[in-house]
C-alpha positions in Angstrom: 54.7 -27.2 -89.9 58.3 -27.3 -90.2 60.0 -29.6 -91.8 62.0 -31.5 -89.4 59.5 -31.3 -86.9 57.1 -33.3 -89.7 59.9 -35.9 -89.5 60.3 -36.1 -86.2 56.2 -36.4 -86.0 57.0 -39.2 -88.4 59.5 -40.9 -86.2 57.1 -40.9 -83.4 54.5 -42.2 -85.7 56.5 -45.2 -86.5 58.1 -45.9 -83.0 54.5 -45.3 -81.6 52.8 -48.1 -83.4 55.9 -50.2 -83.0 55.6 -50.3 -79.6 52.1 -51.1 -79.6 52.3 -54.0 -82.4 56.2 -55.2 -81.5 55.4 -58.3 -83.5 54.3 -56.1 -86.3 57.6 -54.0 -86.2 58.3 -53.8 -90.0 59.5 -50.2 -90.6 62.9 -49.8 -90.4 64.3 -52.9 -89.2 67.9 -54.1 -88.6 69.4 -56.6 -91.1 72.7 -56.8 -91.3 75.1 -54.8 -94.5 74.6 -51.4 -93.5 74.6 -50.2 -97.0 71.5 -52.4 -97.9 70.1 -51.9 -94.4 69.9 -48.0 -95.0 67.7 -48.5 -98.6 65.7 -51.4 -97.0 64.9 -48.8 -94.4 64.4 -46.0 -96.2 62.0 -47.9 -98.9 59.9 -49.0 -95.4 59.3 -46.2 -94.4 58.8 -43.9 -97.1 56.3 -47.0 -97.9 54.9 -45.9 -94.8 54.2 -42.5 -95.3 52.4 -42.8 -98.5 50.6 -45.3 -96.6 49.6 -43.2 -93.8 49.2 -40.1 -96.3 46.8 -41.7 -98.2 44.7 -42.3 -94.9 45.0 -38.8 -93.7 44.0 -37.9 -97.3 40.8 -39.8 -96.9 39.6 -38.2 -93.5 37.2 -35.8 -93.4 38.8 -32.0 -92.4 42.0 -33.5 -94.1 44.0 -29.9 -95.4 46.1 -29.7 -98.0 48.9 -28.7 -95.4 48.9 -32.3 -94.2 49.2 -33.4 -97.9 52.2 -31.2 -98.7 54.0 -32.2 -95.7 54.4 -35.7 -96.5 55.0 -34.7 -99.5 57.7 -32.8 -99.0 59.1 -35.1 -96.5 58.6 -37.8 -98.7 61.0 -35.2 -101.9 63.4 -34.6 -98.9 66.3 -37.6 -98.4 67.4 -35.4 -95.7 64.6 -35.3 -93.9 63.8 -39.2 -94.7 67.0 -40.2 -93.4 66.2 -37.6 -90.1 63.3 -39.8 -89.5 65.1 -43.0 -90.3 68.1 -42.3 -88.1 65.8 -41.3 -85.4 63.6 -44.7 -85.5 66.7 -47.2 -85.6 68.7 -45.1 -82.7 66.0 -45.2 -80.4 65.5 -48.8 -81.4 68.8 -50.0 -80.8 68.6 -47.8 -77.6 66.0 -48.6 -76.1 66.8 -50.6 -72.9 69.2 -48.1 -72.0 66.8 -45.0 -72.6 64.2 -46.9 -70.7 66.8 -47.2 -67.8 67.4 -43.6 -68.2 63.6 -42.1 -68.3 62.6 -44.6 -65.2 65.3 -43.0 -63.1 64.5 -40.1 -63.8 60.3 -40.7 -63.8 61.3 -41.4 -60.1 58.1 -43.4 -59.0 56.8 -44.3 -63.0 57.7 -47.6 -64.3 58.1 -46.9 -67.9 55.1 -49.2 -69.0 53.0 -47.7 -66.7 53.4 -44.6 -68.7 51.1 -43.9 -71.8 52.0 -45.3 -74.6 52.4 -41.7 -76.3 54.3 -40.5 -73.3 56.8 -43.0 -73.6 57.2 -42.5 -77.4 57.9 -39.3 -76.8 60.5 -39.7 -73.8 62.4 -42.2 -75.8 62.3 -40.2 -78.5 63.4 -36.8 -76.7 66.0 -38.7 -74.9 67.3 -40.1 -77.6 67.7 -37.0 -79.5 68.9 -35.2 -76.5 71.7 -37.4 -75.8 72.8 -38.8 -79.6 72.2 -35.8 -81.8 73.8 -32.4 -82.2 69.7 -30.5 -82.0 69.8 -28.8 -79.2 68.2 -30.0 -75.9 66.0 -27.0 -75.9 64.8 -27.1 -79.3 64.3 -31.0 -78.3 62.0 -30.3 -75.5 59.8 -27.8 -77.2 59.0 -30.4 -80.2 58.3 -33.3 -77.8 56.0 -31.1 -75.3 54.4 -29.9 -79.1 53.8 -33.6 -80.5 52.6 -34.1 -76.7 50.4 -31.6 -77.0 49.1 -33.6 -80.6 49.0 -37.0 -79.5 49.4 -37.2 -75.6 46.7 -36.6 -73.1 45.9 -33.2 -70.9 48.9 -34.2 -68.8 50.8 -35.3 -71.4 53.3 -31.9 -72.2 53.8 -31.3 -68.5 54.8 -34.7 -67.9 57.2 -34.9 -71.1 58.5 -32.0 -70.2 59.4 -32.5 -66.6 61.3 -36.1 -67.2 63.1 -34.6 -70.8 63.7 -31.3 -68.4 65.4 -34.1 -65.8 67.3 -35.7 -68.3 69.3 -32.4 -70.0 70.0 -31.5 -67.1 71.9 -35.0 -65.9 73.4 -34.5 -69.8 74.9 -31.6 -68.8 76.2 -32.6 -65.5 78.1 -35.8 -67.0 79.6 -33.1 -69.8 80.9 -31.3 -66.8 82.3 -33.8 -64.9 84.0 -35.5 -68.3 85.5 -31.5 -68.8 87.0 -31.5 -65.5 88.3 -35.2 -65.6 90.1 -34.2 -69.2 91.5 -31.5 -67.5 93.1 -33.3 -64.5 
């Protein structure tokens, strides 16, 4: 697996089992001094993965593929703060991404949605809108992670509402062009 795709799976991890437990939400929380934010964070959630790699170390079939990803995220900062930024953007996002996906879902409310597919469509919309990745690339990892973690419906629904939503990114980027150039 690659290695930002491992951190985006981690990312999704954390967001995923946030939104189940939202009174348990203790990876990367806000605080308040950004500097001392960013460690706390970081120490959270690299916590975390050794957590969770010590589980998936413990399952039966468990590869040693698995292992060496989280241990190379876990040697990586950039891929660490990757994850990191991910989690607290979509975070402090997330009432405006949910307004986003449920217009575009059309006829979904947002918790009507699984709980994996609406991991993954806050996460894909985040990324989509807030980071330089290209929307492409974007969709291909979320339909992938869908594909992991989301039912048999899962990929063709992340990928239609993510599909929705570049599109309307790249509408507002034309409109803004023409506006600058009135």
């Amino acid at each position: 697996m690659r290695p930002r795709t491992f951190a985006r799976e981690i990312a999704f991890q954390v967001l995923y089992r946030d939104d189940l437990n939202p009174e348990k939400a203790t990876a990367v929380t806000t605080y308040g001094d950004a500097l001392l934010d960013q460690g706390r964070q970081t120490r959270e959630l690299t916590e975390y993965v050794r957590h969770i790699a010590e589980m998936a170390s413990q399952e039966e079939g468990a590869t040693s593929d698995e292992a060496e990803n989280y241990s190379q995220w876990i040697r990586t900062p950039s891929l660490v703060e990757f994850s990191r930024l991910l989690i607290v953007g979509v975070k402090s996002q997330k009432e405006r991404l949910d307004e986003q996906i449920a217009i575009a879902a059309a006829n979904w409310s947002i918790y009507r949605m699984a709980a994996t597919d609406r991991t993954l469509l806050r996460l894909g919309a985040y990324e989509i809108q807030q980071t330089q990745t290209p929307a492409k690339v974007v969709i291909d990892e979320a339909i992938e992670l869908a594909k992991r973690f989301g039912g048999a419906q899962s990929p063709q629904f992340v990928n239609g509402i993510l599909d929705k939503l570049m599109h309307q990114k790249g509408e507002m980027a034309n409109v803004e062009s023409q506006m600058s150039q009135e």
